[in-house]
C-alpha positions, 0 to 999 in steps of 0.5 A, a space after each residue: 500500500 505504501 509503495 502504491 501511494 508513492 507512486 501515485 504521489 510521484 509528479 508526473 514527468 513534464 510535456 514536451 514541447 511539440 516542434 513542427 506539428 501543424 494544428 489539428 483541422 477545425 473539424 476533426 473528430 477523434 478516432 480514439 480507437 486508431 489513436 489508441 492502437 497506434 499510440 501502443 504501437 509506439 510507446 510498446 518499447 518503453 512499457 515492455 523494453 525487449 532487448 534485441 540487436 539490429 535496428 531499433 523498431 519503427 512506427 509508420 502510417 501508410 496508405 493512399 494520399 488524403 485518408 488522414 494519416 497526417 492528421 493521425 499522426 498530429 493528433 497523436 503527437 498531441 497526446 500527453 502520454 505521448 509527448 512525456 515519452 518523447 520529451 525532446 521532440 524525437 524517438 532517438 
């Protein structure tokens, strides 16, 4: 129980800034269930760090032009989980 109340009185670390992200379309609506997937997909290393030798793992969005991968990809950078791993603006 201690540990369990220091924990949750830890502060939370700070938010990165975002750098180069456009501002979300005025009317966007959330896709949570994407941003969801797509946010484990990217934060996977850092819940669950496997080590393995090669290149470090990469998260990319495909697809034919215009279906909303850049808007995917902003609102996803705007998450606060998101921008507390990659406090500097980058993966590496």
């Amino acid at each position: 129980m201690q540990n369990l109340v220091r924990q949750l009185s830890d502060p939370l670390p700070p938010i990165g800034k975002l750098v180069a992200v456009p501002d979300l379309p005025p009317n966007y609506i959330e896709q949570r269930d994407r941003l969801a997937n797509l946010r484990d997909m990217l934060l996977a290393d850092l819940r669950k760090p496997v080590v393995v030798t090669g290149d470090a793992g990469r998260v990319g969005l495909q697809g034919m032009g215009g279906i909303g991968k850049s808007v995917l990809a902003c609102a996803l950078a705007r998450r606060p989980e998101i921008r507390r791993a990659f406090r500097t603006g980058s993966c590496g």
